[in-house]
C-alpha angles and dihedrals in degrees: 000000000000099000096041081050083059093045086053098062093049093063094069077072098065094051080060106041095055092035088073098068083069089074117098129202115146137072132203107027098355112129087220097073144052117228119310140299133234127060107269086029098057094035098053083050088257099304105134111097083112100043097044099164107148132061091264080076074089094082103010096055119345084204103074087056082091115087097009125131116253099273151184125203146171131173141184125201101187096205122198111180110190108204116180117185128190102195107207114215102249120234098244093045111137096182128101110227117176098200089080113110087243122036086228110091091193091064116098089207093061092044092105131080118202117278120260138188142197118258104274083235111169107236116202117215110190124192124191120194137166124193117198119201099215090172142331097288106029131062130180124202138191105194124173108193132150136218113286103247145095099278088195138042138167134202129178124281086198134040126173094019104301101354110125114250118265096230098050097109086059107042133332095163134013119182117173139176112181130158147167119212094203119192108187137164130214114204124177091218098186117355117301084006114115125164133173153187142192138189123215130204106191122200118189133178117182128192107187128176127175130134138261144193119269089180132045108191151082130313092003112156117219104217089061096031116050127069131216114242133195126194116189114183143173145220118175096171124039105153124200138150130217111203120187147170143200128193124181113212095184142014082262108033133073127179124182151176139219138178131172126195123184135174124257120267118252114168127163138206151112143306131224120194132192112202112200098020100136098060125127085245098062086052092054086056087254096124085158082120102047112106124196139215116198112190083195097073120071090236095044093259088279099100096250128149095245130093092205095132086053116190088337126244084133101152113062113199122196127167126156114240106216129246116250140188137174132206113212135203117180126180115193130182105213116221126269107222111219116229142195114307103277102021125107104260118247133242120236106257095275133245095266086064084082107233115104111211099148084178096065099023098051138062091195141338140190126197130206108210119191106183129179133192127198088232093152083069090071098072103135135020106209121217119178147183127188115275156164141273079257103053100245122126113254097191105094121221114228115242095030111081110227092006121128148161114303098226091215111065103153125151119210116227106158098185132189143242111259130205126191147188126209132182124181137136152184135245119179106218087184115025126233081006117048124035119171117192141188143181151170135202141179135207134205111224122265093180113109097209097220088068105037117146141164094266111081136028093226099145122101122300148198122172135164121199131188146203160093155265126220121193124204121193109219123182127029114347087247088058121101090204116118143145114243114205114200131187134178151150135198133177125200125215119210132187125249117276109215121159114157095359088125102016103053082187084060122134111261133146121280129246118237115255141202094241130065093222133019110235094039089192095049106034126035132171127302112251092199100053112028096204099052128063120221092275094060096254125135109259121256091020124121122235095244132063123248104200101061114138147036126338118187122195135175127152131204118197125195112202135209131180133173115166125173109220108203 
């Protein structure tokens, strides 16, 4: 009983370890996030480095600050991503779970457990930016924008009555606040030159839950053997820096340029674990059972005479954001001015007069955006706990007598660089007053199927959006102060994620068990290299993988947009 009560503790680590993909930092390609932010951005299906005409240029391309009108903006993409899994049972499973459709594990047929899918909750992503015209030629700009992603998401505990839910070792709760106070500046530096650059400071606070194993062996049964963990951690400085450009070769022609950098990020906090949390009895309301470990207490929440959790900052979370950059082409027809009957019409004062208005100098434009994101660098989201020379965890987990925190909880991930090709565009039915605006991208995939997961939407992916801007002058008819109204909407297409669905031996990522080696008897722990067993295999991991079979996305985003130009 001693040693299942140690398996039991190690399984807290495994809510943690896969929680963390829920956390979102990234924009363009990143496989991190879904589409873009900002109004004209997300409704020309991102393709805009080269246009760059509202304060949100801040973050999106520095450049296009220079030459811009004094201007106030805040937009809102409501998100709602719409993930579905059906977890296949893998060949090698030991477990008994009795959510499967037969109760014989052996049998193909019974090798699926019910679809389920994460609550369709709108997620609203605001974004604030003012840009400032100090001159002709120089613009400033404070933005506060988040990543472009659902920051929370919620899957059943329960399927089936009191079953525990399939998906419960990848992802039961994700809560996240993240955001990146940008200060940026825009300068023409010859005519038709501009170049830019911004500084980010980043802030995120994540909040993660999922389930582990606290046994790795035959006949366990699920709903009296895994525990509910929670990871809450914290970042209140993660620096990076966007720089741009846009040159206009032409009076109609703009090309531009755009790379962001950030720090990786590196937050720290605690754990909470809750052992026996999938019984019937839960279900039934009755958590009189349920025992609890909290990393934040000096005595690990359970009442002991030890101060082995400390001051607490116990789980260490550390996972690369990719590099990204973008290529731009713009071609824009400038507006012909109608004049007095009999006399020749005018042309709208030309780009190389410094200030940048697409709404009243052009009649149309279309973009052609190329991005590309150093997905490939995200290959592994650490996760630790404190720990010993040997590798064993050294932090107990209240309720299992002798468990503890595994102190390697990392999850693989192993991405892949993503390129990417958008096309949208403006027309300005009214001039000076009504601009509708459309766009389309596509995606290669950076999802390396044997670790798909319900995280991240990192398949494959094509979307369109759609919308418009009306301004509307306010004040005197010499005053250039007006309210701009913007509404959109875009929905992303991804391909199917399907890794084991017709191969149950198929490669997958492990869960994370109560026990350092499976079998326990056979195969200890390798004294030469404390994180492996004799075999070769990771510690505390089962010998099955938990993510095998389909995974479906697809996201919808409503936009709105208001901005105040003095």
């Amino acid at each position: 009983m001693a040693s299942s009560n140690r398996l039991r503790s190690l399984f807290v680590l495994s809510s943690v370890s896969v929680g963390l993909l829920a956390a979102r930092d990234a924009s363009a390609s990143n496989v991190l996030e879904v589409g873009e932010g900002g109004s004209e951005q997300m409704q020309r299906g991102g393709a805009w480095v080269a246009r760059a005409s509202t304060p949100n240029a801040a973050y999106y391309n520095p450049a296009g600050l220079a030459g811009q009108d004094t201007k106030l903006s805040l937009d809102i993409n409501v998100i709602v991503q719409h993930t579905c899994m059906s977890r296949v049972y893998a060949a090698g499973d030991t477990t008994t779970e009795p959510a499967l459709l037969s109760s014989d594990p052996t049998d193909p047929r019974s090798a699926l457990f019910p679809r389920v899918c994460n609550d369709l909750a709108p997620f609203p992503n605001p974004q604030i930016s003012f840009a400032y015209r100090v001159n002709e030629r120089l613009g400033l700009a404070i933005s506060l924008l988040g990543p472009n992603a659902a920051g929370k998401q919620k899957w059943p505990e329960f399927v089936n009555g009191a079953n525990p839910a399939p998906q419960r070792y990848l992802l039961l709760k994700a809560d996240g606040l993240q955001f990146n106070p940008t200060l940026a500046v825009g300068y023409e530096v010859i005519d038709n030159l501009r170049i830019g650059g911004s500084f980010q400071w980043g802030i995120a606070s994540l909040h993660l839950q999922n389930a582990s194993m606290a046994l790795n062996a035959d006949n366990t049964r699920p709903d009296q053997n895994d525990v509910r963990g929670l990871v809450q951690v914290k970042q209140f400085f993660i620096p990076g820096f966007t720089l741009g450009a846009i040159y206009s070769a032409t009076p109609q022609i703009d090309i531009a340029a755009w790379y962001k950098w950030s720090a990786p990020i590196n937050a720290t906090g605690d754990v909470v674990a809750d052992s026996n949390y999938f019984s019937k009895a839960v279900q039934s309301g009755d958590q009189s059972g349920v025992k609890g470990t909290d990393t934040s207490a000096a005595d690990c929440g359970y009442g002991q005479a030890t101060n082995i959790c400390g001051s607490g900052k116990n789980a260490t979370i550390k996972a690369t954001i990719p590099m990204e950059a973008k290529l731009g082409f713009r071609y824009h027809k400038p507006r012909v001015i109608p004049t007095p009957e009999g006399e020749a019409p005018e042309a709208a004062p030309p780009a190389s007069s410094h200030r940048r208005d697409p709404m009243s100098q052009d009649a149309w434009d279309a973009e052609l955006n190329l991005t590309w994101a150093n997905n490939s660098a995200l290959d592994t989201f650490k996760i630790r706990f404190p720990g010993n020379a040997n590798g064993d965890g050294v932090i107990p987990v209240n309720g299992i007598a002798g468990g503890t925190l595994p102190p390697n909880a990392d999850v693989p991930k192993h991405f892949k660089d993503v390129f990417g090709v958008r096309v949208g565009g403006d027309y300005n039915v009214l001039p000076d007053q009504l601009a509708l605006r459309g766009g389309v991208f596509a995606e290669s995939s950076g999802q390396n199927q044997q670790y798909q997961s319900v995280d991240f939407a990192g398949a494959a992916r094509f979307g369109f959006a759609l919308g418009g801007t009306y301004r509307l002058k306010v004040g005197s008819p010499e005053s250039k102060s007006a309210l701009e109204f913007s509404l959109g909407y875009g929905h992303i297409f991804f391909a199917k994620q399907d890794q084991g669905a017709n191969d149950r031996n198929a490669a997958g990522v492990s869960g994370i068990a109560g026990v350092a080696c499976n079998p326990t008897g056979n195969n200890p722990a390798n004294p030469q290299q404390p994180d492996t067993c004799t075999d070769g295999k990771q510690k505390y991991r089962t010998n099955w993988p938990v993510n095998l079979g389909t995974i479906w996305n697809s996201v919808n985003t409503i936009n709105l947009g208001v901005a105040y130009r003095f």
